[in-house]
C-alpha positions in Angstrom: 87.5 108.3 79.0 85.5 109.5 82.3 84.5 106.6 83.3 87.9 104.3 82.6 88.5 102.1 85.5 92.0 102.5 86.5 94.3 99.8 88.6 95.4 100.5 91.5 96.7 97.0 92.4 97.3 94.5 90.4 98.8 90.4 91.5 99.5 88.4 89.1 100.1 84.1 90.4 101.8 85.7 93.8 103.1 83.2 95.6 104.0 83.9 99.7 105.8 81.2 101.1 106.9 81.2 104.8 110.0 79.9 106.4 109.7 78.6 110.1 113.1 78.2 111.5 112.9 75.3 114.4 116.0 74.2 116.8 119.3 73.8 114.3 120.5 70.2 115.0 124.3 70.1 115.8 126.0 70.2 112.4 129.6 69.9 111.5 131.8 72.0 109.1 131.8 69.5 106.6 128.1 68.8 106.5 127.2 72.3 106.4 129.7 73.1 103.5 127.8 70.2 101.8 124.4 72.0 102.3 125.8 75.6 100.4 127.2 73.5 97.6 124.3 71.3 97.4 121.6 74.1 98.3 119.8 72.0 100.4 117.9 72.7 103.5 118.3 72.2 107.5 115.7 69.5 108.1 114.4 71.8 111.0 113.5 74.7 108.1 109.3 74.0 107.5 108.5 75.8 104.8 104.4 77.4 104.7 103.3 78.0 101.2 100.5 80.8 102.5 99.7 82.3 99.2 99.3 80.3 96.2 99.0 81.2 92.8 96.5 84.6 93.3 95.8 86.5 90.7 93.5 89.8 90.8 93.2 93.7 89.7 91.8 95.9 92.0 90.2 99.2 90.6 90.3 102.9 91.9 86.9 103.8 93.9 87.0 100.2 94.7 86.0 99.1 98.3 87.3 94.9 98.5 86.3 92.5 101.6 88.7 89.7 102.1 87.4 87.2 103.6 88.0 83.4 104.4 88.3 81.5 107.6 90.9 81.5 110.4 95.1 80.7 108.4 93.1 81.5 104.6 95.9 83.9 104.2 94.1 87.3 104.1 96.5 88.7 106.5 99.4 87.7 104.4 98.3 88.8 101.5 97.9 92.3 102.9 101.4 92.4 104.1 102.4 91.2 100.5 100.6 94.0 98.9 102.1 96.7 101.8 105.2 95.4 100.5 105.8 94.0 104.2 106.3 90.4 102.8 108.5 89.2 100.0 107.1 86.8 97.2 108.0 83.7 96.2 107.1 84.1 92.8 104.9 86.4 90.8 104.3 90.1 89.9 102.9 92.5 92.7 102.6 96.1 91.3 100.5 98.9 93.1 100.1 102.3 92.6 102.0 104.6 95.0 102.9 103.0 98.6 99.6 101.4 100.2 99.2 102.0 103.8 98.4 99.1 105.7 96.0 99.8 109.2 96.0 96.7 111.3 95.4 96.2 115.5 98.7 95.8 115.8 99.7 98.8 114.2 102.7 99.8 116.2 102.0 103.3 118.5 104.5 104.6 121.3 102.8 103.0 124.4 105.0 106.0 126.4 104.0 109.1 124.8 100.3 110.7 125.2 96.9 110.1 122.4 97.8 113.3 121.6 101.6 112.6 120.3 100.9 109.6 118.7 98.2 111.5 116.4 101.1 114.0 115.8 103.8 111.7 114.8 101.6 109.2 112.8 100.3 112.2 111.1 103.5 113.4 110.4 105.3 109.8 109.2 102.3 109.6 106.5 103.6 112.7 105.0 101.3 115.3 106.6 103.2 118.9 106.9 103.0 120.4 110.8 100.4 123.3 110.0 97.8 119.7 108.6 98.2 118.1 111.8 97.7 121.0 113.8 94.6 121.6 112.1 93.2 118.0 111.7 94.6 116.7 115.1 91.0 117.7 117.2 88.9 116.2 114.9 91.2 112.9 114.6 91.0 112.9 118.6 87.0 113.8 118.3 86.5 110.8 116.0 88.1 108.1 117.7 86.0 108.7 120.3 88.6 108.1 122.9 87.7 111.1 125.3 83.8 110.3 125.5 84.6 108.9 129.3 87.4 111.4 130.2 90.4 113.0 129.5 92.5 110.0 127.8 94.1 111.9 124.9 96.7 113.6 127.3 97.8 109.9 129.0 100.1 107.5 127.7 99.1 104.6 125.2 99.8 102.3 127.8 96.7 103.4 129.8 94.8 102.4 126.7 92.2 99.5 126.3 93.3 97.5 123.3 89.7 98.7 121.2 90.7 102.5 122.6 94.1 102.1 121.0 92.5 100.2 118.0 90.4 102.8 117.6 92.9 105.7 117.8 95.1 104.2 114.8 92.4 104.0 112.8 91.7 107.5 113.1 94.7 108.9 112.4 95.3 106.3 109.0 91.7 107.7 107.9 93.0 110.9 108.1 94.7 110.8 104.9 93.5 110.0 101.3 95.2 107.4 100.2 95.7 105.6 97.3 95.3 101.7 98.5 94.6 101.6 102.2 95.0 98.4 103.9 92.6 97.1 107.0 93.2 94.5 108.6 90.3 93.9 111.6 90.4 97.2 112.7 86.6 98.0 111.8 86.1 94.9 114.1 86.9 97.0 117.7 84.4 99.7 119.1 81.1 100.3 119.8 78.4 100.1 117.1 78.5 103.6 116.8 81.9 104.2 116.1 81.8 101.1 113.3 79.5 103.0 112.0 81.4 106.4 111.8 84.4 104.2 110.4 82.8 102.4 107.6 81.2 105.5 106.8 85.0 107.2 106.5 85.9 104.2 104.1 83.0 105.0 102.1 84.5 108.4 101.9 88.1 106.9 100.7 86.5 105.4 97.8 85.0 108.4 97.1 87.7 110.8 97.1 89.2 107.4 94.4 90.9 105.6 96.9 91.4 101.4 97.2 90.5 99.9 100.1 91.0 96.4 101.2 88.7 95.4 104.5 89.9 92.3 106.5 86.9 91.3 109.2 85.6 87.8 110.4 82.3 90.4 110.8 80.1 89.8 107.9 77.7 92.9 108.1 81.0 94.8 108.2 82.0 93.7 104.7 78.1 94.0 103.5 77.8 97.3 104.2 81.4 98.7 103.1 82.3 96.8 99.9 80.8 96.1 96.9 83.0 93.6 95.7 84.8 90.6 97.9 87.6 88.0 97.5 87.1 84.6 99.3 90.6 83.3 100.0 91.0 79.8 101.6 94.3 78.3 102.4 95.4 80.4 100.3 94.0 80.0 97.0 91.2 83.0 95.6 87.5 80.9 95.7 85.4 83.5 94.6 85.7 87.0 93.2 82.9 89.1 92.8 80.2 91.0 93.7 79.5 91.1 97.9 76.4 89.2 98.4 76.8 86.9 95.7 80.2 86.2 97.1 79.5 86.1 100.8 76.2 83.4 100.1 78.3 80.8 98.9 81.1 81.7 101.8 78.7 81.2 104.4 76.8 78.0 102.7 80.4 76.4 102.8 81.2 77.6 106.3 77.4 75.8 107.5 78.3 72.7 105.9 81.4 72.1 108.0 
């Protein structure tokens, strides 16, 4: 049928459990030989259950705000989905290999804009004669030469929003199947957010996923029609935008 909706993600009870390792306490050979037959744990092991029990499909042409206060777990579930974290328990299947954008998305503080563009192009599968063409216009819409020559200097000379600014670029480069962004929409002038939401309206039209991560509400109402409230860790609503970002913000007022 034309108009079938097809998955592109789907979780099913994912569970994302973290493991902070503190000091070890001295321990002898004994005692430790006890803890493998046993299977029980160091004391100073703290597990963080970060995910629990979520459960969603997401849809191709689908544009998805996360949202949720500071620790909800949106971040986590991102890497879950980029296949960055394991689970616990539960199903996690996704079409293709989503590509997950984030500020801290790592770039070679030593080599020039202009490399960088090159080699992240290249690593997301791009052949040479694509990123010879596309590499301008991924330089041109970052914006990072508006107050001089920057795309021939090292990251390194780089404000963090610049650099912010620059992966973003070169991820929305690329269709992609899922794409994964995690605050980057959140650095920049207003006039480049508004060039980058614009380019994820694009990936949903060309039947992309994308997932938005921003503590900037206007950013999620005016990219996604559809939002996920997560708070520590559990899904609270599902659903249309608006509707889902009224009863977000009436429980952020009463606290």
């Amino acid at each position: 049928m034309a108009d079938e909706r097809i998955p592109t993600v789907i979780v099913d009870d994912v569970h994302v459990v973290y493991r902070v390792h503190g000091a070890t306490a001295p321990t002898s050979p004994v005692s430790s030989l006890k803890r493998i037959v046993t299977g029980s744990k160091l004391a100073s092991i703290r597990e963080v259950h970060a995910i629990k029990g979520v459960s969603f499909v997401a849809y191709r042409g689908e544009a998805i705000g996360l949202i949720g206060s500071n620790g909800s777990g949106k971040s986590t579930l991102l890497r879950a989905i980029a296949g960055l974290l394991p689970t616990e328990r539960g199903g996690l299947y996704t079409q293709g290999q989503p590509s997950l954008l984030g500020v801290n998305a790592a770039l070679m503080n030593d080599l020039s804009g202009e490399r960088n563009v090159v080699l992240g192009c290249l690593a997301m599968g791009m052949t040479p004669a694509q990123v010879k063409e596309r590499s301008a216009d991924i330089i041109e819409f970052s914006g990072i030469n508006e107050r001089g020559d920057f795309s021939s200097l090292p990251m390194r000379t780089y404000s963090s929003g610049m650099a912010a600014r620059l992966r973003f670029s070169i991820a929305a480069a690329k269709k992609h199947d899922v794409l994964l962004i995690d605050e980057a929409l959140a650095t920049g002038d207003a006039k480049f957010r508004r060039r980058s939401e614009q380019r994820v309206r694009d990936l949903r039209a060309e039947a992309g996923t994308v997932f938005l991560v921003s503590h900037t509400n206007q950013s999620i109402r005016d990219t996604c029609e559809r939002s996920i409230w997560l708070e520590s860790g559990v899904i609270r609503a599902d659903g249309p935008t608006e509707d889902v970002l009224k009863e977000y913000e009436r429980f952020m007022g009463g606290k």
